[in-house]
Structure formats: C-alpha cells, structure tokens
PDB file of N, CA, C and O in Angstrom:
ATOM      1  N   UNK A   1      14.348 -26.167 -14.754  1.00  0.00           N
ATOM      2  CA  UNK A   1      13.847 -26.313 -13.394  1.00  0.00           C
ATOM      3  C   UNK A   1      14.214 -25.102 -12.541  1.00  0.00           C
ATOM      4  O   UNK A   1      13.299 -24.460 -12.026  1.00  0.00           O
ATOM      5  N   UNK A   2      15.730 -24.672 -12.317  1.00  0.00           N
ATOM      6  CA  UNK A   2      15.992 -23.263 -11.917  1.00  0.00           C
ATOM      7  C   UNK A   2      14.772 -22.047 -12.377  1.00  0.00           C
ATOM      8  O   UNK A   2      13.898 -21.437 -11.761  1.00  0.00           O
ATOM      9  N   UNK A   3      15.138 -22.075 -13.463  1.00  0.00           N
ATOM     10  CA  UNK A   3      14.236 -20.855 -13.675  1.00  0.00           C
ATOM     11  C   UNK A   3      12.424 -20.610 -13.292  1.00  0.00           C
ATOM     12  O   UNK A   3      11.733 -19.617 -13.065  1.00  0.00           O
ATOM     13  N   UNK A   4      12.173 -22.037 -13.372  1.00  0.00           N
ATOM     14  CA  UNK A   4      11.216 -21.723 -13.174  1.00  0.00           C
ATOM     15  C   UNK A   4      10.456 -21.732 -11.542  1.00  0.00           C
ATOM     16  O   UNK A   4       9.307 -21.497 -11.167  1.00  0.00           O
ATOM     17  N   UNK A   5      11.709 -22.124 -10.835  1.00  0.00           N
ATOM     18  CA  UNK A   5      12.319 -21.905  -9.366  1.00  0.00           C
ATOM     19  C   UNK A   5      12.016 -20.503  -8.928  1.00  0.00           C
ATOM     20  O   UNK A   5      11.299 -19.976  -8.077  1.00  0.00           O
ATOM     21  N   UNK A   6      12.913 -20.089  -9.917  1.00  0.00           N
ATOM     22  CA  UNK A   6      13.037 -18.344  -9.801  1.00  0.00           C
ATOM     23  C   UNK A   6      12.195 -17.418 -10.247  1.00  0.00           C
ATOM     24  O   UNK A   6      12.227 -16.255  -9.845  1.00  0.00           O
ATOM     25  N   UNK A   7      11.551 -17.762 -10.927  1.00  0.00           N
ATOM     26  CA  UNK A   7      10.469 -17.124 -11.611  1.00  0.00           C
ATOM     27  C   UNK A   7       9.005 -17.135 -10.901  1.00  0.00           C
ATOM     28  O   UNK A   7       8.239 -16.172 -10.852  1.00  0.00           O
ATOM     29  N   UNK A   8       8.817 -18.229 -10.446  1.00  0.00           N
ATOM     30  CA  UNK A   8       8.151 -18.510  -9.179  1.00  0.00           C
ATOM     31  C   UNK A   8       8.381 -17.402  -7.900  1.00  0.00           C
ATOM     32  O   UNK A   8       7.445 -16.877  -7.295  1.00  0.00           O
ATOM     33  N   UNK A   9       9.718 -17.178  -7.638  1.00  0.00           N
ATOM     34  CA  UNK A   9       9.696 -16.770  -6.510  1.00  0.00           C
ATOM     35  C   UNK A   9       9.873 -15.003  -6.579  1.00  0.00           C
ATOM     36  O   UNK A   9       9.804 -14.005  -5.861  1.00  0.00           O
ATOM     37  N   UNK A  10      10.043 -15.269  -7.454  1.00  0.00           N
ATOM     38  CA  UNK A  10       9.676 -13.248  -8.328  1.00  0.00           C
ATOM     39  C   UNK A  10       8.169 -12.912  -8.164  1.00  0.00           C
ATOM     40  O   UNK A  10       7.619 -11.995  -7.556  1.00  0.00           O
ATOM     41  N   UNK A  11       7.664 -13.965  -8.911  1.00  0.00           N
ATOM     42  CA  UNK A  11       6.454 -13.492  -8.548  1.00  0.00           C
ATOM     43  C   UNK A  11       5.517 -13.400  -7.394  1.00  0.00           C
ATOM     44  O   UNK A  11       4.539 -12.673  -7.217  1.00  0.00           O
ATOM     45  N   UNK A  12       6.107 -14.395  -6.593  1.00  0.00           N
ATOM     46  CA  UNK A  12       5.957 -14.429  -4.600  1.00  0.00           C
ATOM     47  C   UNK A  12       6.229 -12.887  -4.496  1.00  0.00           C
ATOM     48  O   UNK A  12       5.337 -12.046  -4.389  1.00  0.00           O
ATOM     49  N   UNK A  13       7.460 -12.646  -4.537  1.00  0.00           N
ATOM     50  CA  UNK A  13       7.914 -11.415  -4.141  1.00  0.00           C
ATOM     51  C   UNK A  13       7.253 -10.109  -4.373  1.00  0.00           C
ATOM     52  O   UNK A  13       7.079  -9.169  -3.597  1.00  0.00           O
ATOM     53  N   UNK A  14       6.801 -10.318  -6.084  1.00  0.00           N
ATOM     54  CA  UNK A  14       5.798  -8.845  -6.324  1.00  0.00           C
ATOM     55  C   UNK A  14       4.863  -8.863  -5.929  1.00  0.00           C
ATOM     56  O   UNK A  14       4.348  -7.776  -5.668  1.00  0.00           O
ATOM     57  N   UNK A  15       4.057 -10.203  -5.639  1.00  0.00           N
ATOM     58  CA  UNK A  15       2.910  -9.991  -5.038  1.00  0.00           C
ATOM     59  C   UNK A  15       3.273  -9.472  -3.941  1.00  0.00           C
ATOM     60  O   UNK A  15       3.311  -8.243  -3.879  1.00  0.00           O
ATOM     61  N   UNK A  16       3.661 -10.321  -2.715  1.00  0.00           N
ATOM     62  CA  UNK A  16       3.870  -9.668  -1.585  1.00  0.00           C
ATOM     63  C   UNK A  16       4.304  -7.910  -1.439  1.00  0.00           C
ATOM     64  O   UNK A  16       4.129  -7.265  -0.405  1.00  0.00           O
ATOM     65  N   UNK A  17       4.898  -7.351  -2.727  1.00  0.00           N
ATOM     66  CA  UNK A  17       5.284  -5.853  -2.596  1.00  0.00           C
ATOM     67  C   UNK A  17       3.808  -4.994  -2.735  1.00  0.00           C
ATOM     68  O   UNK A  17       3.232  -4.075  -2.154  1.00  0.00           O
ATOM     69  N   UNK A  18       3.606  -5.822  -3.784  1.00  0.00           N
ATOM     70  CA  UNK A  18       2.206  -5.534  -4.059  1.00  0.00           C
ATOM     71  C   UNK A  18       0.965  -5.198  -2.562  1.00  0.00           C
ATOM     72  O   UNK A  18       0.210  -4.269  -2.273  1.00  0.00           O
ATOM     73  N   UNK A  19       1.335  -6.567  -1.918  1.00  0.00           N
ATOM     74  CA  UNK A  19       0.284  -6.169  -1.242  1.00  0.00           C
ATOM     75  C   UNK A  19       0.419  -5.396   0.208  1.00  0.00           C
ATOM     76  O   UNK A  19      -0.399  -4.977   1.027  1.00  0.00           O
ATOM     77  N   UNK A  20       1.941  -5.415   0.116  1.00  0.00           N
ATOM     78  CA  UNK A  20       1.919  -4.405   1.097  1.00  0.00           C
ATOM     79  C   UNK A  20       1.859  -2.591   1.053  1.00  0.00           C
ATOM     80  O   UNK A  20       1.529  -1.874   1.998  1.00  0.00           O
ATOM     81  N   UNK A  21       2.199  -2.223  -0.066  1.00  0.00           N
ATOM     82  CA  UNK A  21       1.685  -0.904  -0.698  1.00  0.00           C
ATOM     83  C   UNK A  21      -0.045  -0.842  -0.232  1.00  0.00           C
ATOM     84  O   UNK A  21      -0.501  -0.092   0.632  1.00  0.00           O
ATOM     85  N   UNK A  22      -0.909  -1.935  -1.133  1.00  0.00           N
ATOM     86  CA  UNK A  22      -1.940  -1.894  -1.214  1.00  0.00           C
ATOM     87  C   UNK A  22      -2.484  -1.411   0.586  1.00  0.00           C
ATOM     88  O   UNK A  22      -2.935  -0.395   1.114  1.00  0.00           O
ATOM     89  N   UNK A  23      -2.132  -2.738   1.014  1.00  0.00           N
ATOM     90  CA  UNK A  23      -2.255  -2.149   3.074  1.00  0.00           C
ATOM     91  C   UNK A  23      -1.873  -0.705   3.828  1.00  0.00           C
ATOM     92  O   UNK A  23      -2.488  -0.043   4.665  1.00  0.00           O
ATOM     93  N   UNK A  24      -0.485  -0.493   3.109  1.00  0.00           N
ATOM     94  CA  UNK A  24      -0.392   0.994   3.669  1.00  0.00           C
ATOM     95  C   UNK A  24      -0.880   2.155   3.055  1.00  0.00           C
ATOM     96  O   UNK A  24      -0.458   3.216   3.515  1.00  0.00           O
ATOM     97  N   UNK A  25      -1.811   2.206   1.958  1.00  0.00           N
ATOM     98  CA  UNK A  25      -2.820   2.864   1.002  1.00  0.00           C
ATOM     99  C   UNK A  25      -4.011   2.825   1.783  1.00  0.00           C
ATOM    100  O   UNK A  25      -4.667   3.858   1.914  1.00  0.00           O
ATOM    101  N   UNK A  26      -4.459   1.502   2.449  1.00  0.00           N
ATOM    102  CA  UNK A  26      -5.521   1.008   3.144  1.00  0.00           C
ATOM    103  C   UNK A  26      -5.523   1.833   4.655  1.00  0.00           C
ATOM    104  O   UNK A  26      -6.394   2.581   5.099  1.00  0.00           O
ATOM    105  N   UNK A  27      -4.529   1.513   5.129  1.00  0.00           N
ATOM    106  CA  UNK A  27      -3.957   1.972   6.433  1.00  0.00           C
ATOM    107  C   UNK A  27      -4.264   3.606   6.349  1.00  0.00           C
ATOM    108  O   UNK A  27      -5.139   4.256   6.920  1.00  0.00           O
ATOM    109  N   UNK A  28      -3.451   3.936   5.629  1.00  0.00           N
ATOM    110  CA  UNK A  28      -3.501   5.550   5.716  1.00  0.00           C
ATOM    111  C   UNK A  28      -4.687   6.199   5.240  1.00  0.00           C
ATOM    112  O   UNK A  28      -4.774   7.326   5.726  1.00  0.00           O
ATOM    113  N   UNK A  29      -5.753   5.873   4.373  1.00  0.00           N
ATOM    114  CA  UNK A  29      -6.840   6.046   4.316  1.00  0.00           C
ATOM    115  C   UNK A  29      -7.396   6.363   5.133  1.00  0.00           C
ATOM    116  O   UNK A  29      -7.810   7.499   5.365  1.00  0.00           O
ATOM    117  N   UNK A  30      -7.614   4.693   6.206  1.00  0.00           N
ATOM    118  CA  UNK A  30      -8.801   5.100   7.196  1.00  0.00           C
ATOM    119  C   UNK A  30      -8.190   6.049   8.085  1.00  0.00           C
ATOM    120  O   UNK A  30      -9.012   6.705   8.725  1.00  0.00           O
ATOM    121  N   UNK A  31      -6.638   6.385   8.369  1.00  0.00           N
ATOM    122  CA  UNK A  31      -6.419   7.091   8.991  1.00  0.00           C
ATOM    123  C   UNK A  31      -6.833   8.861   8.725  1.00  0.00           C
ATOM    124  O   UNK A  31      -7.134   9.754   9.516  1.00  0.00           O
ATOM    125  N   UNK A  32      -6.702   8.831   7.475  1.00  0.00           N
ATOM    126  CA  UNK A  32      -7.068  10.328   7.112  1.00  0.00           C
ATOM    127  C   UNK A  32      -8.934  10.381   7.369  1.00  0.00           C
ATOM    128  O   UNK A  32      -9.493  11.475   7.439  1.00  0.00           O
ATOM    129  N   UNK A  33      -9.777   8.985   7.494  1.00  0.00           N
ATOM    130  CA  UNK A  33     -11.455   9.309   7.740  1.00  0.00           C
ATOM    131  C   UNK A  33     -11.386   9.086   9.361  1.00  0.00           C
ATOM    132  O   UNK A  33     -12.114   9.882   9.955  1.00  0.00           O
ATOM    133  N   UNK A  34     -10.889   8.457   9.949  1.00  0.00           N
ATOM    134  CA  UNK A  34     -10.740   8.504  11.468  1.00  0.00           C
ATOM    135  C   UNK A  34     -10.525  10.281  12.208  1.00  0.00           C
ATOM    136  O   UNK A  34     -11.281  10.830  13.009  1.00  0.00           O
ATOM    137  N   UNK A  35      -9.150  10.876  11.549  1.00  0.00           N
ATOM    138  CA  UNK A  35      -9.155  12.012  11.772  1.00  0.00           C
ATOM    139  C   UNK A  35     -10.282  13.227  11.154  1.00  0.00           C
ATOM    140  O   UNK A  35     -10.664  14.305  11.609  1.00  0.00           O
ATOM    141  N   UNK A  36     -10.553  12.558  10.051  1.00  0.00           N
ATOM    142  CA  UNK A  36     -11.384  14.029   9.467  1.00  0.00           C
ATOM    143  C   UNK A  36     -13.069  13.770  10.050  1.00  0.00           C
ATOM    144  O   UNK A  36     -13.938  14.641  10.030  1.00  0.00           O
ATOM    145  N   UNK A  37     -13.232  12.497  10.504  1.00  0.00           N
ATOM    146  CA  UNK A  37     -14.669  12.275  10.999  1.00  0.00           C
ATOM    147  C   UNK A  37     -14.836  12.235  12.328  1.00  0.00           C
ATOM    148  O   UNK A  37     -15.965  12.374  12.796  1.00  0.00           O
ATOM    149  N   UNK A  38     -13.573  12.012  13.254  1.00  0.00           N
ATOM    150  CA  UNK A  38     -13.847  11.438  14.481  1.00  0.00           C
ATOM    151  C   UNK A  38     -14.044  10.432  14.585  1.00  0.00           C
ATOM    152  O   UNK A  38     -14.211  10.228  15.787  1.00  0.00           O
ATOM    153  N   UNK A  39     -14.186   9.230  13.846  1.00  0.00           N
ATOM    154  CA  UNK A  39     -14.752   8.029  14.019  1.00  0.00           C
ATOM    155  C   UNK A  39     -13.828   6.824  14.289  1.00  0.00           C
ATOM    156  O   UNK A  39     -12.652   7.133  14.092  1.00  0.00           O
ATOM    157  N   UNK A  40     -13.948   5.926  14.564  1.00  0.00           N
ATOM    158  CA  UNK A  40     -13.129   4.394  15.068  1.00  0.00           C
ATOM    159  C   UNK A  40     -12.466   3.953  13.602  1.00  0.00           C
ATOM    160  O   UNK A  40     -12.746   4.304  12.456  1.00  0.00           O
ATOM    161  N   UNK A  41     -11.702   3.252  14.005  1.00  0.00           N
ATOM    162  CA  UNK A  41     -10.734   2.684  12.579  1.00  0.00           C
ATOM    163  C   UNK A  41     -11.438   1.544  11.716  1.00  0.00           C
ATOM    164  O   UNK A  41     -11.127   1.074  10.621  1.00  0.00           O
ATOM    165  N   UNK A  42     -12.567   1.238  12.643  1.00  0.00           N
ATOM    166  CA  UNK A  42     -13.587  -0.225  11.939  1.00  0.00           C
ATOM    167  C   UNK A  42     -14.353   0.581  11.273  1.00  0.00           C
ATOM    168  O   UNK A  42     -14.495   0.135  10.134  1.00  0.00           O
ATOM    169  N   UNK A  43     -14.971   1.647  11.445  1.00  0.00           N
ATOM    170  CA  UNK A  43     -16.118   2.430  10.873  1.00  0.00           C
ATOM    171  C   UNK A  43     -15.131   2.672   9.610  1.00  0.00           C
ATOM    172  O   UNK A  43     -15.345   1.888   8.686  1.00  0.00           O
ATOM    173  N   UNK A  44     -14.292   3.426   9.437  1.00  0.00           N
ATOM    174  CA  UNK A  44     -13.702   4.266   9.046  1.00  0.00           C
ATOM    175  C   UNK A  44     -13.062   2.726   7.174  1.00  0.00           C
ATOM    176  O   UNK A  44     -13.110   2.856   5.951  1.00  0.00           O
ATOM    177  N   UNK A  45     -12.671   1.766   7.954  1.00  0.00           N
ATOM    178  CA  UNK A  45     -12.721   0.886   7.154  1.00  0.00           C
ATOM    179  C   UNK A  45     -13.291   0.502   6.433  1.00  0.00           C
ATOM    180  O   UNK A  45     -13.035   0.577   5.231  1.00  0.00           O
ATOM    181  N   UNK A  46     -14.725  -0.301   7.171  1.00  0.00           N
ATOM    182  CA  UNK A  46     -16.003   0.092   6.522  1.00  0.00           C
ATOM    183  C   UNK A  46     -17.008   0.546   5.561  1.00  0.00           C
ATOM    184  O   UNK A  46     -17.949   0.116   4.894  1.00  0.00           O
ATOM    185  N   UNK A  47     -16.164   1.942   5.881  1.00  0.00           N
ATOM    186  CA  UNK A  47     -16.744   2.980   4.854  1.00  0.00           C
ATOM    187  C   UNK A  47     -15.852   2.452   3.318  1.00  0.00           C
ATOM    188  O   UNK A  47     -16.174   2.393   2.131  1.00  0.00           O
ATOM    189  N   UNK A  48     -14.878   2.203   3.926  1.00  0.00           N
ATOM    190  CA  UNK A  48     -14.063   1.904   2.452  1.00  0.00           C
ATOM    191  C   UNK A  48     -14.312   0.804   1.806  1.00  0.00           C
ATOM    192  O   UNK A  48     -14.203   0.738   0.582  1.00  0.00           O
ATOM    193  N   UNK A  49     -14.810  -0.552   2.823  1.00  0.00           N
ATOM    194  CA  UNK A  49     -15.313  -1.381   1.945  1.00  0.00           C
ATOM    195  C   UNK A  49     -16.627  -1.457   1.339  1.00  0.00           C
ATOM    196  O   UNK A  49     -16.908  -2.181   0.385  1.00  0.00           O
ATOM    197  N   UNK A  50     -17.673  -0.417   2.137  1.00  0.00           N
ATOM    198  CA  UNK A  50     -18.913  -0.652   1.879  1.00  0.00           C
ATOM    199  C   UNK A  50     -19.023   0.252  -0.058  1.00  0.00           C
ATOM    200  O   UNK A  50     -19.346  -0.400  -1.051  1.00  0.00           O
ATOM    201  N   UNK A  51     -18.660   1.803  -0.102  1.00  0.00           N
ATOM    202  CA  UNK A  51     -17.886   2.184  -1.439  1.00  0.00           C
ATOM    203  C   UNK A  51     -17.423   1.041  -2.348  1.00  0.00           C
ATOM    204  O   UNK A  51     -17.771   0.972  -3.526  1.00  0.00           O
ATOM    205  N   UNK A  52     -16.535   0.049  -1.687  1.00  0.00           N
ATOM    206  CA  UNK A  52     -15.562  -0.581  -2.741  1.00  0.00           C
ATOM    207  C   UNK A  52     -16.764  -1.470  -3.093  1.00  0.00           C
ATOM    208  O   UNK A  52     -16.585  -1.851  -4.250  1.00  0.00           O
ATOM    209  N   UNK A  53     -17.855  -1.942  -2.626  1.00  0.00           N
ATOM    210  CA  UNK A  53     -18.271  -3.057  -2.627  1.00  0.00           C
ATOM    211  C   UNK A  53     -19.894  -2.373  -3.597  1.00  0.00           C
ATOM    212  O   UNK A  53     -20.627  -3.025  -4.340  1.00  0.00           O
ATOM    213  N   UNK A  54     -19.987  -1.175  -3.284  1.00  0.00           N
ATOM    214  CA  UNK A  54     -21.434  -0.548  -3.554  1.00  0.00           C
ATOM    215  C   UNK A  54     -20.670  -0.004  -5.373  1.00  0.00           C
ATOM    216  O   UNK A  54     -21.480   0.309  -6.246  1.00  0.00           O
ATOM    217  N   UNK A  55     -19.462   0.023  -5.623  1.00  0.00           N
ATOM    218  CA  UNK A  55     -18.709   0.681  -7.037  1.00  0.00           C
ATOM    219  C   UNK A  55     -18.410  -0.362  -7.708  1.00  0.00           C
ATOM    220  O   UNK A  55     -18.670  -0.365  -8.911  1.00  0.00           O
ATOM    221  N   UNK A  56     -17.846  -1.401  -7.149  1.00  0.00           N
ATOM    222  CA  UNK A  56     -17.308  -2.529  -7.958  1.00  0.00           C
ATOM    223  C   UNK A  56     -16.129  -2.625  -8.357  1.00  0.00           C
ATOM    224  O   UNK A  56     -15.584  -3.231  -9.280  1.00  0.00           O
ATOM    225  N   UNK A  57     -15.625  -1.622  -7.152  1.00  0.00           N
ATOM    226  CA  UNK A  57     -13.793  -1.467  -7.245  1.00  0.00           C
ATOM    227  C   UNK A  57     -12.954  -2.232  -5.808  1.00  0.00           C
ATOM    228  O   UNK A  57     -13.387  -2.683  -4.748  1.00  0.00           O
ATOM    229  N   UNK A  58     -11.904  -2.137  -6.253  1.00  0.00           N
ATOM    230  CA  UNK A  58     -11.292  -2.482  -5.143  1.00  0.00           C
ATOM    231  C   UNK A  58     -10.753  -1.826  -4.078  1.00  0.00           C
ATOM    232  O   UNK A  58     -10.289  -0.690  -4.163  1.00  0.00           O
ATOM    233  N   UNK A  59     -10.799  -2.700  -2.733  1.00  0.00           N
ATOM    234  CA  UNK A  59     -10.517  -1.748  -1.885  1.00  0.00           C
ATOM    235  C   UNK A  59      -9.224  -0.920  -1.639  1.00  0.00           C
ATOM    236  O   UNK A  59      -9.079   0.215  -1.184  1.00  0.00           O
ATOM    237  N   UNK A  60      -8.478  -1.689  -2.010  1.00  0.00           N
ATOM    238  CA  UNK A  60      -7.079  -0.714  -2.514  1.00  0.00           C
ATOM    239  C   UNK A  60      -6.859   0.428  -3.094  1.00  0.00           C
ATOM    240  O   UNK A  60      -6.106   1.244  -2.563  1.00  0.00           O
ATOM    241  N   UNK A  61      -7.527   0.702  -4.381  1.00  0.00           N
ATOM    242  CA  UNK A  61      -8.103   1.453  -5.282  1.00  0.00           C
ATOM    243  C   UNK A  61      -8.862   2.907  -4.729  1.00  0.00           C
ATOM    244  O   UNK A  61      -8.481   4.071  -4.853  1.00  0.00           O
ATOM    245  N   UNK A  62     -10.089   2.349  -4.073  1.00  0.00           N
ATOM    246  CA  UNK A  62     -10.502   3.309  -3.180  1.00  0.00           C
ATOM    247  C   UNK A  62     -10.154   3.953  -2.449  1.00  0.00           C
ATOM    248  O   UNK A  62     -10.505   5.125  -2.583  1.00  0.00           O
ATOM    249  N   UNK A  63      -9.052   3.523  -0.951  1.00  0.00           N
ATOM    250  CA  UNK A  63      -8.402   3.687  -0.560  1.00  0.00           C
ATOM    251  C   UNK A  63      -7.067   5.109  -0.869  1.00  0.00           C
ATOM    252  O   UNK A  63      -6.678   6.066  -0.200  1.00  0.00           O
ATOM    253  N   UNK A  64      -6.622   4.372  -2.667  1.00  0.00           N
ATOM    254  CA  UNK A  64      -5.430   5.455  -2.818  1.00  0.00           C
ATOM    255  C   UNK A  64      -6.063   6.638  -3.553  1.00  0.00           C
ATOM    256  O   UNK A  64      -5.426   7.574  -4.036  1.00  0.00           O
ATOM    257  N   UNK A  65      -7.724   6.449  -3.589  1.00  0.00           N
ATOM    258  CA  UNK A  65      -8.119   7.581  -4.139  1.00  0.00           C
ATOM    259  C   UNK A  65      -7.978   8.555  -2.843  1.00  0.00           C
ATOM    260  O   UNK A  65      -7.436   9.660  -2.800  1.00  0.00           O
ATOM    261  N   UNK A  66      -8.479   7.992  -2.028  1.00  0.00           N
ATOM    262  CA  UNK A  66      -8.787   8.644  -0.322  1.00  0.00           C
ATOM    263  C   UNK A  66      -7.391   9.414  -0.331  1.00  0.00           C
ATOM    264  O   UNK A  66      -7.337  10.642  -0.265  1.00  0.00           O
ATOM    265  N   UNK A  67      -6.432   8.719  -0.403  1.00  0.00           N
ATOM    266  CA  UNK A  67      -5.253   9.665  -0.075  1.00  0.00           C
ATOM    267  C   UNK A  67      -4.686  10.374  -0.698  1.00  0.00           C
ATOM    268  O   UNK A  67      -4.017  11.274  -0.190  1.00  0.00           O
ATOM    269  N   UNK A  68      -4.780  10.185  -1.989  1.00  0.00           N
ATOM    270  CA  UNK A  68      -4.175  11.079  -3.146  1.00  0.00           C
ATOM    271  C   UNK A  68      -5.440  12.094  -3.372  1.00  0.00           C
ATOM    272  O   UNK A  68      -5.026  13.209  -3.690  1.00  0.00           O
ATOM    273  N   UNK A  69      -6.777  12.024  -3.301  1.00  0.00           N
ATOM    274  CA  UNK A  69      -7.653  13.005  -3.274  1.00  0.00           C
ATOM    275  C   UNK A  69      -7.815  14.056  -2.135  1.00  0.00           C
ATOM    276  O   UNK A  69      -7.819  15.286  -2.187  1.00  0.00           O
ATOM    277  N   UNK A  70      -7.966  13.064  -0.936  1.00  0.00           N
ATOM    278  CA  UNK A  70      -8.400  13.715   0.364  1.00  0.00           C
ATOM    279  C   UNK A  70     -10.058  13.550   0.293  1.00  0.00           C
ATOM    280  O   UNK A  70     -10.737  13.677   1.312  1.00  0.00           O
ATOM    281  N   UNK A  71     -10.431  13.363  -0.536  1.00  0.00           N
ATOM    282  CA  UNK A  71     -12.153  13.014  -0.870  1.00  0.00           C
ATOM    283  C   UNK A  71     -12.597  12.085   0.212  1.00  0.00           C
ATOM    284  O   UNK A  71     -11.995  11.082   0.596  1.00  0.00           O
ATOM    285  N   UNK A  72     -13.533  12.472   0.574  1.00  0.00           N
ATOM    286  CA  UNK A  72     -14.317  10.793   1.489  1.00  0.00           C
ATOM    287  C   UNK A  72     -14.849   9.964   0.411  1.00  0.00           C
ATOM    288  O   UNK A  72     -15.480  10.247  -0.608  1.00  0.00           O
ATOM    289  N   UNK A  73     -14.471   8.972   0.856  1.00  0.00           N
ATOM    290  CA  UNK A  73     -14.737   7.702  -0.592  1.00  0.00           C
ATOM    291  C   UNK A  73     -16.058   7.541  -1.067  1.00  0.00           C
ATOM    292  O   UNK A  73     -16.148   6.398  -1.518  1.00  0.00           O
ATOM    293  N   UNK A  74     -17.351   8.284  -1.199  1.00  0.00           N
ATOM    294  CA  UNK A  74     -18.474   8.394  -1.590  1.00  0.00           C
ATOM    295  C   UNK A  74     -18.318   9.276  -2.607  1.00  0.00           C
ATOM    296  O   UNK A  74     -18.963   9.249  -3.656  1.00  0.00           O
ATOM    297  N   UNK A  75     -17.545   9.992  -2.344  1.00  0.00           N
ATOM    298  CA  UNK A  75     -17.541  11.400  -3.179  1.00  0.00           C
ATOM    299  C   UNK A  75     -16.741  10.920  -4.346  1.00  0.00           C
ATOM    300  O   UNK A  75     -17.012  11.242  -5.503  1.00  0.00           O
ATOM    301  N   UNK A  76     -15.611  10.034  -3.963  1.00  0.00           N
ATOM    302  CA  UNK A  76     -14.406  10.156  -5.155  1.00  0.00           C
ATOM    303  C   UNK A  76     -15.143   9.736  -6.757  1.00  0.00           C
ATOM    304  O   UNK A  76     -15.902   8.810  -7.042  1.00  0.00           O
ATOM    305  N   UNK A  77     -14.504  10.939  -7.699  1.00  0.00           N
ATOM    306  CA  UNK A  77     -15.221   9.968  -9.065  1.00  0.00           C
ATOM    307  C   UNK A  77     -13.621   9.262  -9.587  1.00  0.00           C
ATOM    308  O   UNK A  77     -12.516   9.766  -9.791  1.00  0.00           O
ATOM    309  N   UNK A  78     -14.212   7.734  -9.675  1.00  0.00           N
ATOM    310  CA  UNK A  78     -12.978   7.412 -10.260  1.00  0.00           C
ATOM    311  C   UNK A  78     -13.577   7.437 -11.849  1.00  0.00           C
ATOM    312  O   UNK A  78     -14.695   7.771 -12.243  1.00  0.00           O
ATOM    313  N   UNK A  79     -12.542   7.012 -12.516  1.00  0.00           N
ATOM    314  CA  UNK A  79     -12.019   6.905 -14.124  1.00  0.00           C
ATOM    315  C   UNK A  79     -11.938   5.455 -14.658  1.00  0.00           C
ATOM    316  O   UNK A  79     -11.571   5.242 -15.813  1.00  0.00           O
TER     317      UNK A  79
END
C-alpha cells in the first residue's frame, strides 16, 4: 500500500516537472516571436499552436524547437 502511495506521488511530481519545463519552453518561445515580429503574445501563441496543430506535433515540442533554433515555427524541420 506504501509504495504504491509513493509511486503514485512520483509520478504526480514528474508530471508536474514535466509540465512546467514544457510552459517555460512555451513561454519563452512566444517571447522570442513577440520580439522578433512585433506582435501580441496571443498571436505569437497561436502561431505555435496553429504549426503544432497543421504538423501533428506538440506544442511543447514546437515551442523548444523555437528556442533552441531561433527558427519561426513554420520554418523549423523537425526529425
């Protein structure tokens, strides 16, 4: 019963690490298309989901291409 207490709550935990990486991947994204376009943080979002949604990837994904590339997310080729 413990363990599986704990094991439970490990995996609470990675998710939650999980998804907060994923947000500040997200975050800093639109921040790098806000600055490089001029545009609002909804547009700029947007753009990342409309990509994630037009590729069949996730928006996370897209996102850490944005920042580890610098690419605008139309352009990025993923792998």
């Amino acid at each position: 019963m413990h363990t599986a207490v704990a094991l439970s709550r490990l995996e609470r935990e990675e998710h939650l690490r999980f998804a907060m990486k994923s947000r500040q991947h997200i975050g800093e994204a639109v921040g790098v298309l806000v600055e490089r376009h001029r545009i609002l943080p909804d547009e700029a979002f947007q753009r990342l989901v409309k990509t994630s949604q037009h590729r069949n990837v996730k928006v996370h994904e897209i996102a850490e291409a944005v920042v580890t590339t610098g690419q605008d997310p139309e352009e990025i080729q993923l792998l």
